[in-house]
TIRO-2110 file (N, C-alpha, C; in Angstrom, 1 decimal):
// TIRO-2110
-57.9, -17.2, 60.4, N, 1, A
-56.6, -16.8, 60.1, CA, 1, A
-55.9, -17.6, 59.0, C, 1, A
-56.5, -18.9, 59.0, N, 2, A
-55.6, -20.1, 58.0, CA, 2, A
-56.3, -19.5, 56.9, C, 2, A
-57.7, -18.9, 56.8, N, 3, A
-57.7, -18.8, 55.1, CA, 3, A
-57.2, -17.2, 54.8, C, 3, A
-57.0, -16.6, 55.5, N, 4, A
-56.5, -15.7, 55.3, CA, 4, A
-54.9, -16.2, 54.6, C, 4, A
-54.5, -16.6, 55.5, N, 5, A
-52.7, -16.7, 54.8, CA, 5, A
-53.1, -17.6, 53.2, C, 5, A
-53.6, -18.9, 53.1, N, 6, A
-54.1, -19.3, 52.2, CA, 6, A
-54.8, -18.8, 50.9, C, 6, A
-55.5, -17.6, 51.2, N, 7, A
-56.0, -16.6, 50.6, CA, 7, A
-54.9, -15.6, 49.5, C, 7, A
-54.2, -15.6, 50.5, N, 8, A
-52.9, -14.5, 50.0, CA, 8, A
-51.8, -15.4, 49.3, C, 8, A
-51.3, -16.5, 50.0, N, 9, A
-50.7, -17.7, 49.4, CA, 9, A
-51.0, -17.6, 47.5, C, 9, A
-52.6, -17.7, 47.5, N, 10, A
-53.0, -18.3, 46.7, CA, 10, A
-53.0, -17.1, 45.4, C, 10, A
-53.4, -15.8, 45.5, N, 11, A
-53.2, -14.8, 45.1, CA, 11, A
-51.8, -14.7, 44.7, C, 11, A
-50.8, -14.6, 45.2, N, 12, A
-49.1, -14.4, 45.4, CA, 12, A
-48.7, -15.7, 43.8, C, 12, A
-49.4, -16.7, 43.8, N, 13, A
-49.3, -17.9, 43.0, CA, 13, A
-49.7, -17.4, 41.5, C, 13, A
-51.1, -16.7, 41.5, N, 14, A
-51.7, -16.8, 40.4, CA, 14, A
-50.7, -15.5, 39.7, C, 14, A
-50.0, -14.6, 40.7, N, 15, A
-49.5, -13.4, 39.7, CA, 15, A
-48.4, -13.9, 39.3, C, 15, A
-47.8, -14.5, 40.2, N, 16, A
-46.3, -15.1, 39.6, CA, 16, A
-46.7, -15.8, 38.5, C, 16, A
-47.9, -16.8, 38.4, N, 17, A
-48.1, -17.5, 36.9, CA, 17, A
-48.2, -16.9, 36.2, C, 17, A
-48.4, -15.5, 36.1, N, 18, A
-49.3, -14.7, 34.9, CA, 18, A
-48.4, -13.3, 34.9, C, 18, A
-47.1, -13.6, 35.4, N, 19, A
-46.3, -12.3, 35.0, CA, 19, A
-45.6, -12.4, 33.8, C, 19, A
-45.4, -11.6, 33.4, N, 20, A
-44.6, -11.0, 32.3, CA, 20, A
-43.3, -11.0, 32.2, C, 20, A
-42.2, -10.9, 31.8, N, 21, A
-40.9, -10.4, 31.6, CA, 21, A
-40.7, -10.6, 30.3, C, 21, A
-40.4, -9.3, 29.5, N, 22, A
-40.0, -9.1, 28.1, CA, 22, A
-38.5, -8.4, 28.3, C, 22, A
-38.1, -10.0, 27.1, N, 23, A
-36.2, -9.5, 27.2, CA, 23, A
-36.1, -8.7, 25.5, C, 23, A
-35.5, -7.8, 25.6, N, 24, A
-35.0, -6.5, 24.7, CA, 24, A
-34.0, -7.0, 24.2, C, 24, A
-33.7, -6.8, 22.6, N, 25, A
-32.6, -7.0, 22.2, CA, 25, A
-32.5, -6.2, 20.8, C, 25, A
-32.0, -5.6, 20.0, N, 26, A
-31.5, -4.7, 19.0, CA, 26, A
-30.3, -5.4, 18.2, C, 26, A
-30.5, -4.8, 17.2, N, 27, A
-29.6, -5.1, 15.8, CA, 27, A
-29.3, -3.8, 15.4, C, 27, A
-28.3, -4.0, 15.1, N, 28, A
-27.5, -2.4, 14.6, CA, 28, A
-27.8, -1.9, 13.0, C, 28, A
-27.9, -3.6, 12.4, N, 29, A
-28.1, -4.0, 10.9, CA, 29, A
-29.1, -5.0, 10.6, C, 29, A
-30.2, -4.4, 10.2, N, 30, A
-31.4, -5.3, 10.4, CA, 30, A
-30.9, -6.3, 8.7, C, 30, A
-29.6, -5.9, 8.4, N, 31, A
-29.7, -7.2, 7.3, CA, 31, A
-28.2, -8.1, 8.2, C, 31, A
-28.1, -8.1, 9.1, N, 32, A
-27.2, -8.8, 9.7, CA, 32, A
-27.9, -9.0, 11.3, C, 32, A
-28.7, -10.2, 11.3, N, 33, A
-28.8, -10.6, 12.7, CA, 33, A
-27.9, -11.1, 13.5, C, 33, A
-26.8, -11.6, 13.1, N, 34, A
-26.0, -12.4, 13.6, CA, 34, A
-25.3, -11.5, 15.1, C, 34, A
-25.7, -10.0, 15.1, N, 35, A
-24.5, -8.8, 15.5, CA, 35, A
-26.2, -8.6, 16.0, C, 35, A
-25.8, -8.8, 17.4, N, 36, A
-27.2, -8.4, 18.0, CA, 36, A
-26.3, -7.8, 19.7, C, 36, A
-27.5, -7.0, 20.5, N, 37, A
-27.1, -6.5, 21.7, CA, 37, A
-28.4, -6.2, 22.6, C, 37, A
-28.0, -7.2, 23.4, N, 38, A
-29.3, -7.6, 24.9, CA, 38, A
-29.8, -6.2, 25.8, C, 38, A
-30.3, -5.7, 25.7, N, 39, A
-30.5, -4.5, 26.5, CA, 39, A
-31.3, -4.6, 27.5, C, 39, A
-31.7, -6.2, 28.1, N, 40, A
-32.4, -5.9, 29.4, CA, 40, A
-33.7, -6.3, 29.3, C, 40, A
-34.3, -7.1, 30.3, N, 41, A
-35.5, -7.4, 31.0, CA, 41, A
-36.8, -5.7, 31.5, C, 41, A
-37.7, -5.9, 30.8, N, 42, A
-38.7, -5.4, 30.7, CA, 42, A
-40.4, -5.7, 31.8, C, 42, A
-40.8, -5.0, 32.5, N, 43, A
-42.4, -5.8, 33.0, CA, 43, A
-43.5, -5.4, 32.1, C, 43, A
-43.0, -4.9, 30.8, N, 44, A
-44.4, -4.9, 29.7, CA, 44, A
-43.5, -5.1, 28.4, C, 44, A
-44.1, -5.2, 27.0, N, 45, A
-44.0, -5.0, 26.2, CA, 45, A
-44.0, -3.5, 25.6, C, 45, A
-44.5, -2.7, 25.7, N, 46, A
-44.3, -1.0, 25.6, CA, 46, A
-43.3, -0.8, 25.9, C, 46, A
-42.5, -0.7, 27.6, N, 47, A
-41.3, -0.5, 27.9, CA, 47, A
-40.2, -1.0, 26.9, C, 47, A
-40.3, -2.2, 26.7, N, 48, A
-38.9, -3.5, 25.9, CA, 48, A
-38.9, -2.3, 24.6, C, 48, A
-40.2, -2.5, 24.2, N, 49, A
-40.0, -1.4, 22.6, CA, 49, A
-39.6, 0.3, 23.0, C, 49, A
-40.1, 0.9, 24.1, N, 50, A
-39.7, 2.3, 24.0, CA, 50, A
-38.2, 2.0, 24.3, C, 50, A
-37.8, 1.4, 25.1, N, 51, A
-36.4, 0.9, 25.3, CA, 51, A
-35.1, 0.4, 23.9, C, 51, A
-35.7, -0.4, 23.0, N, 52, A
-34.9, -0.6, 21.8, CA, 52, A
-35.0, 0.4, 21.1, C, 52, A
-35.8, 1.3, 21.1, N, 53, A
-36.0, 2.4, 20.1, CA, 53, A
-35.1, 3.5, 20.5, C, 53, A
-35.1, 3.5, 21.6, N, 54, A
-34.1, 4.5, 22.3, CA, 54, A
-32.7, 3.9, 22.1, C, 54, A
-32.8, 2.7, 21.8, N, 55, A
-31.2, 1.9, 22.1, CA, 55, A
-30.6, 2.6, 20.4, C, 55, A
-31.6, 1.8, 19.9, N, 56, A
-31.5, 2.4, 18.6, CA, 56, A
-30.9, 4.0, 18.1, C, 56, A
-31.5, 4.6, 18.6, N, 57, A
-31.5, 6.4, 18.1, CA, 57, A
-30.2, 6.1, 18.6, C, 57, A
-29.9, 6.1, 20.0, N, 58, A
-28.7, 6.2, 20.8, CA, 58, A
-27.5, 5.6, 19.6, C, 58, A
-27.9, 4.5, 19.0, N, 59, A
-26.4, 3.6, 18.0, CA, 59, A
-26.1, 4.4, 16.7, C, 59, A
-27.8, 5.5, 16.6, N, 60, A
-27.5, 6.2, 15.3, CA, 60, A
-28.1, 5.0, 14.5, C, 60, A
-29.0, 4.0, 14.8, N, 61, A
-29.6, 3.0, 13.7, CA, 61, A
-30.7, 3.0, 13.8, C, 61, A
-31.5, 3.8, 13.7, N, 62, A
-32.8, 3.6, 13.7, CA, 62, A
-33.6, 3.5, 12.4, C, 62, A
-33.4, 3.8, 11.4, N, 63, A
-33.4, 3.6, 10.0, CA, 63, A
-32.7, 2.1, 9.7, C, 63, A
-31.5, 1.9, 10.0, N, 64, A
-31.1, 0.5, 9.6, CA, 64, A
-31.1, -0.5, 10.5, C, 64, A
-31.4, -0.5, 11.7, N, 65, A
-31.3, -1.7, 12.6, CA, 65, A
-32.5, -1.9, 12.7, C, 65, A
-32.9, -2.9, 13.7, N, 66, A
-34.1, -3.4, 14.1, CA, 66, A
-34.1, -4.1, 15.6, C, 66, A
-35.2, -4.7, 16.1, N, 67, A
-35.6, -4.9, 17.7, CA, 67, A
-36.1, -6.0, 17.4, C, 67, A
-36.0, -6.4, 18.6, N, 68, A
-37.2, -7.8, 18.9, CA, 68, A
-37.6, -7.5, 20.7, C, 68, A
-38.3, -8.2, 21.1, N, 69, A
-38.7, -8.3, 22.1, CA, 69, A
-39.6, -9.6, 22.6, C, 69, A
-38.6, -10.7, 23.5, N, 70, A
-39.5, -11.6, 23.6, CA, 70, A
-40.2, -11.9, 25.1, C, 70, A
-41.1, -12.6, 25.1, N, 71, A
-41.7, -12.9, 26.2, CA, 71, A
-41.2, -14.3, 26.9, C, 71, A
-40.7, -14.0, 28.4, N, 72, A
-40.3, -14.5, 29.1, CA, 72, A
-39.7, -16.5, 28.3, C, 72, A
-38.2, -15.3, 28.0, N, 73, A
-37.4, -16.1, 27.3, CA, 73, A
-36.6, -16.9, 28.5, C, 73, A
-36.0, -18.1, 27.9, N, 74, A
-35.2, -18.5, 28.5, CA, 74, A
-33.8, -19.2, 27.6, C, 74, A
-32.8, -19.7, 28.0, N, 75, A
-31.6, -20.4, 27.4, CA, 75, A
-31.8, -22.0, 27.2, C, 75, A
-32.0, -22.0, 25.8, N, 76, A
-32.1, -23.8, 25.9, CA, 76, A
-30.7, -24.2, 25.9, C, 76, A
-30.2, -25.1, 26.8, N, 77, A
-29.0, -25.8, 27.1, CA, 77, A
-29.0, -26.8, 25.8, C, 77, A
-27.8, -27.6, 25.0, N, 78, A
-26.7, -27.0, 25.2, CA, 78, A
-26.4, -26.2, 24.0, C, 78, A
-27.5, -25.7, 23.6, N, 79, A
-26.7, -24.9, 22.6, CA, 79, A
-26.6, -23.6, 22.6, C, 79, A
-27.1, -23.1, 24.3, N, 80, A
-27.2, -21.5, 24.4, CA, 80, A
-28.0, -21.2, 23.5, C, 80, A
-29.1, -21.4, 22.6, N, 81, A
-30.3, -20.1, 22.1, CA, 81, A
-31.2, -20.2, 23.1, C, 81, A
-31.8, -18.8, 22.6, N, 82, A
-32.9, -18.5, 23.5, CA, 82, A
-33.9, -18.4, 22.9, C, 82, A
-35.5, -19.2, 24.0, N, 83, A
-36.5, -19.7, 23.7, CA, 83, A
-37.4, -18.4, 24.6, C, 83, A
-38.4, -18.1, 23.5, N, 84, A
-39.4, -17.4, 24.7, CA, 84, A
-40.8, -18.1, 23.8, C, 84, A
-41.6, -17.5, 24.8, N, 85, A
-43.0, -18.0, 24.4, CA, 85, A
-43.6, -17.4, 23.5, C, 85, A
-43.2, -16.2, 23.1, N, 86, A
-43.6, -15.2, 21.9, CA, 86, A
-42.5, -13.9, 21.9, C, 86, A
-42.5, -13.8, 20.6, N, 87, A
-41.4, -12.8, 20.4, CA, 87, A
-42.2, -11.8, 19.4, C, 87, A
-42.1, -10.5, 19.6, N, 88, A
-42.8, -9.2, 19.4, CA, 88, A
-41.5, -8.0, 18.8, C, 88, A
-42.2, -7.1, 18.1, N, 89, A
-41.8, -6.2, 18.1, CA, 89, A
-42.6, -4.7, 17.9, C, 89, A
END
């Protein structure tokens, strides 16, 4: 029974290391980064992009704005930017 829980323990460990979350974010004006808007945590890369593209059409900027999508970003303290491990679009 111990390796059983241990078993599952151990499994439960390796997915949480090897999960994903891609944070979505859009530009209205892909010549102005500064004017950006967070649209949300993603469990793939596909979703984050079908998701800004939609954000996009939706602002009427699809032609001028642009997307990013990074991998399991976080806030570096103290200057508030955000760090991910790869950023995609």
């Amino acid at each position: 029974m111990k390796i059983i829980i241990l078993f599952i323990i151990a499994i439960s460990l390796v997915k949480c290391a090897t999960s994903e979350e891609w944070s979505g974010h859009v530009y209205p004006n892909r010549g102005n980064l500064a004017v950006s808007r967070t649209i949300g945590t993603f469990e793939s890369l596909e979703r984050c992009r079908d998701e800004a593209e939609s954000e996009l059409i939706e602002m009427n900027a699809l032609h001028r704005g642009d997307y990013e999508c990074g991998l399991n970003c976080v806030y570096d303290n103290p200057y508030y930017t955000m760090v991910c491990e790869k950023t995609s679009k």
